[in-house]
C-alpha positions in Angstrom: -26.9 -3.1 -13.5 -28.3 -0.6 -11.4 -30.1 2.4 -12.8 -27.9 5.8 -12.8 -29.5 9.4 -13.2 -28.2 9.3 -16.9 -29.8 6.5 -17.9 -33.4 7.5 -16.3 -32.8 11.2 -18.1 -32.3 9.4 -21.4 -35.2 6.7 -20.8 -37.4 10.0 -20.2 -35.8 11.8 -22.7 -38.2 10.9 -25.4 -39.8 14.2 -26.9 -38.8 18.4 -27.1 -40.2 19.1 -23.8 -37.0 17.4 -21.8 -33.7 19.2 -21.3 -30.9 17.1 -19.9 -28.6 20.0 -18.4 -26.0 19.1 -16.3 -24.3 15.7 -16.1 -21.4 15.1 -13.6 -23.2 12.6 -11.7 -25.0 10.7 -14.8 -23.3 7.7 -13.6 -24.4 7.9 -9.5 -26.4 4.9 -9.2 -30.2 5.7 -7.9 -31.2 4.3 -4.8 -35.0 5.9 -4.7 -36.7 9.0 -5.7 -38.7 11.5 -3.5 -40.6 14.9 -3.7 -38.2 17.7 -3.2 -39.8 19.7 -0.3 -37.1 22.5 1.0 -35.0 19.7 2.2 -31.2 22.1 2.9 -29.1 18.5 1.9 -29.1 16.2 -1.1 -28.1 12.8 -0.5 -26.4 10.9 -2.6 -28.2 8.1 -4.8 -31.4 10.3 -4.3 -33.4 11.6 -7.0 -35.5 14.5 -6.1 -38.7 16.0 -7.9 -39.6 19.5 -7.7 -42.7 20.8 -9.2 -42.5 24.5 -10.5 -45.4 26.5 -12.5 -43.6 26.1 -15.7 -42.3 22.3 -15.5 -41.2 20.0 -13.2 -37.5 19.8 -12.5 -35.7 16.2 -11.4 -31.9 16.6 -10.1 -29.4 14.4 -8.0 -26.5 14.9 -6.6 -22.9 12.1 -6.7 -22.2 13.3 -3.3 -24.1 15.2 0.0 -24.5 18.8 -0.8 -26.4 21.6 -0.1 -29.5 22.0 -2.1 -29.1 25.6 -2.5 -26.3 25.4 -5.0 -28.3 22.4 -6.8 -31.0 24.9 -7.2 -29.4 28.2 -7.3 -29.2 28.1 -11.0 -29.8 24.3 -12.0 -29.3 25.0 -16.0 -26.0 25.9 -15.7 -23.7 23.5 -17.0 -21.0 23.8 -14.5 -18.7 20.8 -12.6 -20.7 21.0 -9.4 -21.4 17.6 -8.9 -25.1 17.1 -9.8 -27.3 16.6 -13.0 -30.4 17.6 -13.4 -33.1 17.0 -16.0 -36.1 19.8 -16.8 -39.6 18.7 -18.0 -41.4 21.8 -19.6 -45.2 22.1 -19.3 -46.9 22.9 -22.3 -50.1 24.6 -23.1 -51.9 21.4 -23.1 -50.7 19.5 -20.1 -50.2 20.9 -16.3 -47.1 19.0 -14.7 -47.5 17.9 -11.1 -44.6 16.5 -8.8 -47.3 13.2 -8.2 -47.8 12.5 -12.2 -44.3 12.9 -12.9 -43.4 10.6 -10.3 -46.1 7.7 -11.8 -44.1 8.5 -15.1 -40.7 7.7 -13.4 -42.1 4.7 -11.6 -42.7 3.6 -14.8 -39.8 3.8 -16.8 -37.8 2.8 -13.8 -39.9 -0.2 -13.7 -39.9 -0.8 -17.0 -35.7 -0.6 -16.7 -36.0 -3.6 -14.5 -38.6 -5.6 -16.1 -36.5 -5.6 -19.7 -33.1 -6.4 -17.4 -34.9 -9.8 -16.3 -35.9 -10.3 -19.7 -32.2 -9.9 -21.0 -30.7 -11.8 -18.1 -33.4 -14.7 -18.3 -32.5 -14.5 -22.2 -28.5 -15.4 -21.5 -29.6 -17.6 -19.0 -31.5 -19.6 -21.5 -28.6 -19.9 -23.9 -30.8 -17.6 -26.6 -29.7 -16.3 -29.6 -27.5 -12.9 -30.1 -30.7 -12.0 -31.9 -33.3 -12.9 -29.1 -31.0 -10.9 -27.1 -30.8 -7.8 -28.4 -34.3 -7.8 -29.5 -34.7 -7.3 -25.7 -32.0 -4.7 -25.9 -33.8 -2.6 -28.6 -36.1 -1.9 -25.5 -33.9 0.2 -23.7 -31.1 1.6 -26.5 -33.0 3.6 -28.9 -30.1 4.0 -31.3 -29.8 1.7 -33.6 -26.9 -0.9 -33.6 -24.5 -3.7 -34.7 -22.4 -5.9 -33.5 -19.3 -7.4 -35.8 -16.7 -9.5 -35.2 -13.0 -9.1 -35.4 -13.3 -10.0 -39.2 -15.9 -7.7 -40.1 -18.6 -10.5 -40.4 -22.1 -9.5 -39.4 -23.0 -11.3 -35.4 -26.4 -8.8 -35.7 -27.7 -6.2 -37.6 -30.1 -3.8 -36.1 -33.0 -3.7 -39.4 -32.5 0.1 -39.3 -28.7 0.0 -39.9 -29.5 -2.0 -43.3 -32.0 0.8 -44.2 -30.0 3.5 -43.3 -26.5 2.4 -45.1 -28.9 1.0 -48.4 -30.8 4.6 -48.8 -26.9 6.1 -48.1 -25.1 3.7 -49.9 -27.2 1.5 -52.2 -27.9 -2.7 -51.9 -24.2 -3.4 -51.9 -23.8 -1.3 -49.0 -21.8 -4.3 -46.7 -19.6 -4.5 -49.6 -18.5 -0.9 -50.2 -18.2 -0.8 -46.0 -15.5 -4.0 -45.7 -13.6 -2.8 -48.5 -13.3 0.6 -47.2 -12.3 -0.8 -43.3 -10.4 -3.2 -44.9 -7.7 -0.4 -46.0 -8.5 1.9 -43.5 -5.6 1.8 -41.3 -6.7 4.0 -38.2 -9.7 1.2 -38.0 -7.5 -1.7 -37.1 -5.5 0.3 -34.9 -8.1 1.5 -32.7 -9.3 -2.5 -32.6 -6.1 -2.4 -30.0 -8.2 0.1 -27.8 -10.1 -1.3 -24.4 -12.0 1.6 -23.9 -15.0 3.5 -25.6 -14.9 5.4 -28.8 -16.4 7.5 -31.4 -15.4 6.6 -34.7 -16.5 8.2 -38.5 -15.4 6.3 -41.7 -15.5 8.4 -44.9 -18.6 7.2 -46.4 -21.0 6.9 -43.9 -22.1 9.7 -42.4 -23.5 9.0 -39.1 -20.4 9.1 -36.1 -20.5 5.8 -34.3 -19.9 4.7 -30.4 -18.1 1.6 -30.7 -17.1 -0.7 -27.6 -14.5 -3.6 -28.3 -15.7 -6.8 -27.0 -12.9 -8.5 -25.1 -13.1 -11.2 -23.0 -10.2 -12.9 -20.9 -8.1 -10.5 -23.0 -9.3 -11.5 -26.5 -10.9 -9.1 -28.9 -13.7 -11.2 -30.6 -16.1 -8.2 -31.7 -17.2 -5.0 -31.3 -20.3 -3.3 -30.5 -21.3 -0.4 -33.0 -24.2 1.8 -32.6 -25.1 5.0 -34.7 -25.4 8.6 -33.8 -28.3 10.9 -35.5 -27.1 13.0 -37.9 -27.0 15.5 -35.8 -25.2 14.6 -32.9 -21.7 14.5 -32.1 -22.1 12.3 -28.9 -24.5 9.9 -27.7 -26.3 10.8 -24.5 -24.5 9.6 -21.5 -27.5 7.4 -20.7 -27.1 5.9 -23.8 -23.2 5.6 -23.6 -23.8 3.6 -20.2 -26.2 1.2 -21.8 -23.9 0.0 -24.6 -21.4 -0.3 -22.2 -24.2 -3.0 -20.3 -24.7 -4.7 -23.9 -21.0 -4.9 -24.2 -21.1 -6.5 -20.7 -24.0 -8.9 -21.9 -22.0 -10.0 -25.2 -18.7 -11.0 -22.9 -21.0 -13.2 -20.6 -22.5 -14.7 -23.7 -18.7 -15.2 -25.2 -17.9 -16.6 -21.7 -20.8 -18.9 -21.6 -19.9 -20.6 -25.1 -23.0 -20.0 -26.8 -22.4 -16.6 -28.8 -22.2 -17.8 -32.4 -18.6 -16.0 -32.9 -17.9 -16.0 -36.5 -14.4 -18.2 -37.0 -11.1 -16.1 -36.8 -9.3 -15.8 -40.2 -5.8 -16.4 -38.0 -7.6 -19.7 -36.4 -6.1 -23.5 -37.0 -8.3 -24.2 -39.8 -7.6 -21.2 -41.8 -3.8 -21.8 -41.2 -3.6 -25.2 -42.5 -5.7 -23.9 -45.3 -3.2 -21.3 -46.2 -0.4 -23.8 -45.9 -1.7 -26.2 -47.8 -1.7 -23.3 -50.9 1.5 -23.0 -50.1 2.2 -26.4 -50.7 2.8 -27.6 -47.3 2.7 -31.2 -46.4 0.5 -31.9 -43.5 -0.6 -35.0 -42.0 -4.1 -36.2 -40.9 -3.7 -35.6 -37.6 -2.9 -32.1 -38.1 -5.7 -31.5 -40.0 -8.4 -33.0 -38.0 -7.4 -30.9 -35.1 -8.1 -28.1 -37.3 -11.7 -29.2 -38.5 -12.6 -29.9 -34.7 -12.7 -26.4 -33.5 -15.6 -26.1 -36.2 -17.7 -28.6 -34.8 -16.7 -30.7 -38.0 -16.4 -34.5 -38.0 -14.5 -37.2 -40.7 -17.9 -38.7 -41.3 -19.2 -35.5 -43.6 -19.0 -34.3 -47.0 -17.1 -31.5 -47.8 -16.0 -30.0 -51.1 -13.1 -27.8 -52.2 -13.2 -25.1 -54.6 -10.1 -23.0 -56.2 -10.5 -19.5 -57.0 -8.2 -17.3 -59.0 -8.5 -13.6 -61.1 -8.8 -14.0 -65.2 -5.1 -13.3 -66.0 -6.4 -10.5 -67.7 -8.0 -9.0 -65.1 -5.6 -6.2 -64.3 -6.2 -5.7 -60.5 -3.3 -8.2 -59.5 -2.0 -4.7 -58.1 -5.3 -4.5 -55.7 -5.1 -8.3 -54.5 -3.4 -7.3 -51.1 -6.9 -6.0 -50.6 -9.6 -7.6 -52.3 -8.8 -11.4 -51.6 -9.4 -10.7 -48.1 -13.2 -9.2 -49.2 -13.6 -12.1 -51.4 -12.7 -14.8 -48.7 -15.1 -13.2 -46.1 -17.8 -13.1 -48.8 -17.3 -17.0 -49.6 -18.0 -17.8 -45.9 -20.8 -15.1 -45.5 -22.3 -17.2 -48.6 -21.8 -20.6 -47.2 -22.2 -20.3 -43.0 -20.2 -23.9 -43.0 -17.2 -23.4 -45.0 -13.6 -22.0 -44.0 -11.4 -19.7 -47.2 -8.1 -18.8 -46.8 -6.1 -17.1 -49.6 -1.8 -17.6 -50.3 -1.2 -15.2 -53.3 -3.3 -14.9 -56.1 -5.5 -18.0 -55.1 -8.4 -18.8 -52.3 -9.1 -22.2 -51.0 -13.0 -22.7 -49.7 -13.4 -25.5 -48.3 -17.4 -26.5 -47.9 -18.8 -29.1 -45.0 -21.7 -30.0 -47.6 -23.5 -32.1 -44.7 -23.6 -29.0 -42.4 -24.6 -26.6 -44.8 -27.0 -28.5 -47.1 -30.0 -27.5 -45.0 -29.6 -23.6 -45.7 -28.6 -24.1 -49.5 -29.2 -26.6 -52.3 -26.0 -27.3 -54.6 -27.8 -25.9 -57.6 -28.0 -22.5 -55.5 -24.3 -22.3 -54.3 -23.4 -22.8 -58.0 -25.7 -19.8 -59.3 -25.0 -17.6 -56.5 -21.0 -18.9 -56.9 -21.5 -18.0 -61.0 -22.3 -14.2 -60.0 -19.9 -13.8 -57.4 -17.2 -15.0 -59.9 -18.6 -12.7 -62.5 -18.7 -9.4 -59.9 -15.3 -9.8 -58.9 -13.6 -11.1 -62.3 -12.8 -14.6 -60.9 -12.8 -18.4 -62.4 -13.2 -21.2 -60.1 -12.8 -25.2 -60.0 -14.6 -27.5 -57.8 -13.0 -31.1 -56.2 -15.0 -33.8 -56.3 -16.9 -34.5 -52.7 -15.2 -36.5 -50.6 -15.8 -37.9 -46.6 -12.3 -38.7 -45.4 -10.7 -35.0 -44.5 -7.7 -36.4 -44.8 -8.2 -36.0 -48.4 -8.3 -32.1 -48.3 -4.7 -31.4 -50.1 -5.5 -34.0 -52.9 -9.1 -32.2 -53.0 -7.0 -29.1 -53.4 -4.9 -30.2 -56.3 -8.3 -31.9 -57.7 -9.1 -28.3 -57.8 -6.5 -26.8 -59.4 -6.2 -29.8 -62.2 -9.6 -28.8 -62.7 -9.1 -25.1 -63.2 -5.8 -25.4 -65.1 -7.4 -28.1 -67.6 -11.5 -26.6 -67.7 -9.6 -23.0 -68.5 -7.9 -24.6 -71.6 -9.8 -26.4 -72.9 -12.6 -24.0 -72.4 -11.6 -20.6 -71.9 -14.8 -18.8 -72.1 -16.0 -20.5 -68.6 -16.1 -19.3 -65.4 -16.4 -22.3 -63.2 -15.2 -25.8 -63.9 -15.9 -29.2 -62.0 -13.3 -32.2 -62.1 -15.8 -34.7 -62.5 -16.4 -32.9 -65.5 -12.7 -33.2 -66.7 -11.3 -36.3 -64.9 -10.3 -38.2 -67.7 -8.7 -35.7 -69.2 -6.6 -35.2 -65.7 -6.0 -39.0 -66.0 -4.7 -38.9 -69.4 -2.3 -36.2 -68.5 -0.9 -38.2 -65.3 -0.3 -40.9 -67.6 1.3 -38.4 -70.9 3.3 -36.9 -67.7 5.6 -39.6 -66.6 9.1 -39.9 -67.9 8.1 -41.9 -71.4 7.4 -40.3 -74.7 3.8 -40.1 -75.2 3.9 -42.3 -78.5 5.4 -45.0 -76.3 2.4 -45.2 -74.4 -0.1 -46.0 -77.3 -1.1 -49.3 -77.6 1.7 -50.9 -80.8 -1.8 -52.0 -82.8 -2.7 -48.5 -83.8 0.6 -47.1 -85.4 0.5 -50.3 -87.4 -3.0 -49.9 -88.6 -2.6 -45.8 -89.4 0.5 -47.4 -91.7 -1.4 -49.5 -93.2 -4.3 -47.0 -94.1 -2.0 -45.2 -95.6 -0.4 -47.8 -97.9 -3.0 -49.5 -98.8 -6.2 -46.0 -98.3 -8.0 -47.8 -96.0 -9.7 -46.5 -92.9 -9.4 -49.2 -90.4 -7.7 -46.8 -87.5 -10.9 -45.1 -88.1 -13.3 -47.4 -88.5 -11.9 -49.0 -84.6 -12.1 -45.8 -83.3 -15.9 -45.6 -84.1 -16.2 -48.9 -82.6 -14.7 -47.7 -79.4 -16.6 -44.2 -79.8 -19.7 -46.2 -79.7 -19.2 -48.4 -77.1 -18.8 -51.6 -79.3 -22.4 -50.7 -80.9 -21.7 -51.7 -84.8 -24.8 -50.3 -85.5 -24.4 -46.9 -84.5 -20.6 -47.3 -84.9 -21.4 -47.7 -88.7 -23.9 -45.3 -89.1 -21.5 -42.5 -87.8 -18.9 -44.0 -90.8 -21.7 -43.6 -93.0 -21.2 -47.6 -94.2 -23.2 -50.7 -94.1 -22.6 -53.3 -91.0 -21.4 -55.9 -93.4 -18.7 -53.3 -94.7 -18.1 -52.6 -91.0 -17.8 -56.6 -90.1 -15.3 -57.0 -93.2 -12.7 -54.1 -92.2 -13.1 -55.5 -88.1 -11.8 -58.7 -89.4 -8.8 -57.7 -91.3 -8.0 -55.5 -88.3 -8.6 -59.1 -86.3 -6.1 -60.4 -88.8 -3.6 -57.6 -88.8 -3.3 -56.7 -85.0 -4.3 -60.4 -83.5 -6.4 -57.9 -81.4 -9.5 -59.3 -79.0 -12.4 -56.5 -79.7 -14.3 -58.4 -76.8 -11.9 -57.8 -74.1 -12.5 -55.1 -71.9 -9.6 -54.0 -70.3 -8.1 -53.6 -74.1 -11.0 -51.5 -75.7 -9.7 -49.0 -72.3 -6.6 -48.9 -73.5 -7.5 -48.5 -77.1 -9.5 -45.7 -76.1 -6.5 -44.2 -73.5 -4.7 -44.2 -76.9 -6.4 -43.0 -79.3 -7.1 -39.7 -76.8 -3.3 -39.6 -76.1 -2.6 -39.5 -79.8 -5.2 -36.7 -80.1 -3.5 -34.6 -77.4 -0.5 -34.8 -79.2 -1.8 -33.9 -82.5 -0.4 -37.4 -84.2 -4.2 -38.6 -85.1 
């Protein structure tokens, strides 16, 4: 990019003694600069310095023109195809055409230098960051850029200062959910040309540049007027427009960390699964593969939904969307899509382990649920991805069984409830629950209550405690030889092998059966 008048007035531009005046030819390019010395014709691409007693004045002209209209009255702001920038001499410093000229070779220097720097920066494959730390060398404003789904790419430092003194520490928050129902701000996301643009609780106007490449909007470039101005200085206007340049070559290159779409394959097979779709393997390891995510990691899925009670089912429309992009903020390597009144995040565990522990996903998952009135249940981890719609209903079993049988939770794991899930696959199938309880124990509750014994209880100690007698008649409150005597008439009655494995499971399947059903 070469260097236009504009952008050398706003790079000098830096104190109360510079005037930028006119600007119709802010955007001629600058060849050179010279001392202005009575010459009758301005050439185009030339800036000239003339040194008065009172200041120095630069000016250039878009096309060849006589001087003496240039100079005939310079301040004007007229369309007469020049611009012109006045330095004012205070009472401390004396201007001179040959000091103001080291000054320009300076900055003009300086122009080029920081140009390198960005261009050896996207050569390199650097960071956004790395980038537009360079960038903060020319563009004084301070700046953002965010992609189509509102997700931070960078944040200039004095952007989160600003919007935290304006808006308090949950600034991001209050600006997604305000863009996120703001209908003029999508529609201008159609628009391939610059504009301003003012939301309703931030004060500062802002210059925004959509970032398209090959005819795809992936971001956009914001940066933030003073409160003061109503336009950014055309110098500065032309340098976002380079920065917006910059971010399409990075797009192009591949190596601009774009933030995922929420209308990309891995979201949609998301959303279908919640629907209840059916989808293949196949299908779903295309999806994971535009991520960068292979079947040999671990990955997790968690099931979100509002407390029943909640109230703000009327408000989902809008806040699921927030939630989702919060959920992926939180975990970089994860992908949540929402069908209804439910989210689905799935979490590549292997990619993501080295920014967050699982202890710290969990806390930070606790108070997001809290904030935003939600209850959650967590699959088990699993490595095939071919797994992710029985993950999903893992999930839900999980929530559905963790919210009744303890309400007052807000997250529940299914390892923490998967024998109550098995239980209620088996109590599900087309046979009445009694039918399924091993034929020994109705006999021995009968008997118990012929004859008011206690031998239903006293085996379901023994299975309670793991075939422990001791403990087993301790938690009876009898002695072992008591406990010996009623195991043998239950030996005698039922013709039942306490030492066999596979029968003290299904003993035990029973007995919790029985309890579900209130018939123990």
């Amino acid at each position: 990019m070469n260097i236009t008048a504009g952008i050398l007035f706003y790079l000098l531009s830096h104190n109360e003694n510079v005037q930028h005046i006119c600007h119709d030819a802010d955007r001629t390019p600058l060849d050179r600069f010279e001392y202005f010395r009575g010459q009758p014709e301005a050439e185009k691409g030339v800036l000239y310095i003339s040194a008065e007693q009172k200041g120095v004045l630069l000016f250039c002209s878009e096309k060849k023109q006589k001087t003496s209209r240039i100079l005939k009255d310079p301040c004007k702001v007229a369309d007469e195809g020049f611009s012109s920038l006045w330095i004012q001499a205070d009472e401390c410093m004396t201007l001179s055409a040959e000091k103001t000229a080291e000054y320009i070779s300076r900055v003009w220097n300086h122009f080029s230098q920081v140009q390198n720097e960005i261009l050896k920066a996207v050569i390199e494959q650097k960071p956004v960051e790395a980038v537009m730390e360079n960038v903060k060398n020319l563009l004084r404003e301070p700046f953002i850029v965010v992609d189509r789904d509102m997700l931070l790419i960078y944040d200039h430092p004095e952007v989160a200062a600003r919007m935290r003194a304006e808006l308090g520490d949950n600034y991001s928050d209050k600006i997604i959910e305000e863009l996120l129902v703001a209908k003029e701000f999508h529609e201008v996301a159609r628009k391939r040309e610059p504009f301003y643009y003012q939301m309703q609780n931030v004060s500062p106007i802002c210059y925004c540049i959509n970032i398209v490449a090959d005819g795809y909007y992936y971001a956009r470039l914001v940066v933030y007027l003073e409160d003061d101005q109503t336009q950014l200085p055309s110098g500065a206007e032309q340098l976002a427009e380079y920065v917006a340049a910059v971010l399409v070559q990075m797009i192009r290159g591949g190596f601009l960390q774009m933030q995922h779409s929420h209308n990309d394959h891995l979201h949609v097979v998301i959303t279908r699964l919640l629907e209840g779709a059916s989808l293949n393997a196949e299908e779903i390891q295309d999806a994971i593969a535009g991520y960068g995510w292979n079947e040999n990691q671990i990955f997790q899925v968690i099931c979100l939904e509002p407390y029943q009670a909640a109230g703000w089912n009327t408000q989902i429309e809008n806040t699921m969307p927030t939630i989702t992009r919060k959920l992926e903020q939180n975990r970089r390597h994860s992908c949540a899509a929402f069908s209804g009144n439910q989210i689905m995040w799935v979490i590549n565990h292997s990619l993501s382990a080295e920014q967050t522990s699982s202890y710290e996903l969990t806390q930070k998952m606790l108070v997001m649920l809290r904030e935003n009135v939600l209850k959650a249940g967590a699959s088990s981890e699993f490595r095939s991805i071919a797994l992710l719609g029985s993950a999903l209903k893992q999930a839900r079993a999980a929530l559905e069984i963790g919210t009744k049988n303890n309400p007052s939770y807000w997250y529940y794991r299914f390892d923490d409830y998967r024998l109550a899930f098995m239980i209620d696959a088996i109590r599900g199938k087309e046979i009445d629950p009694l039918l399924l309880v091993h034929p020994a124990i109705p006999l021995l509750l009968k008997y118990d209550q012929t004859h008011e014994n206690e031998l239903s209880k006293t085996l379901k100690a023994l299975i309670d405690k793991r075939g422990n007698v001791t403990q087993a008649a301790q938690a009876l409150f009898i002695h072992r030889t008591t406990l010996f005597r009623r195991l043998n008439q239950i030996r005698e009655l039922t013709g039942l092998d306490l030492d066999d494995t596979d029968l003290m499971l299904e003993l035990q399947l029973s007995y919790r059966i029985m309890e579900l059903d209130n018939t123990v």
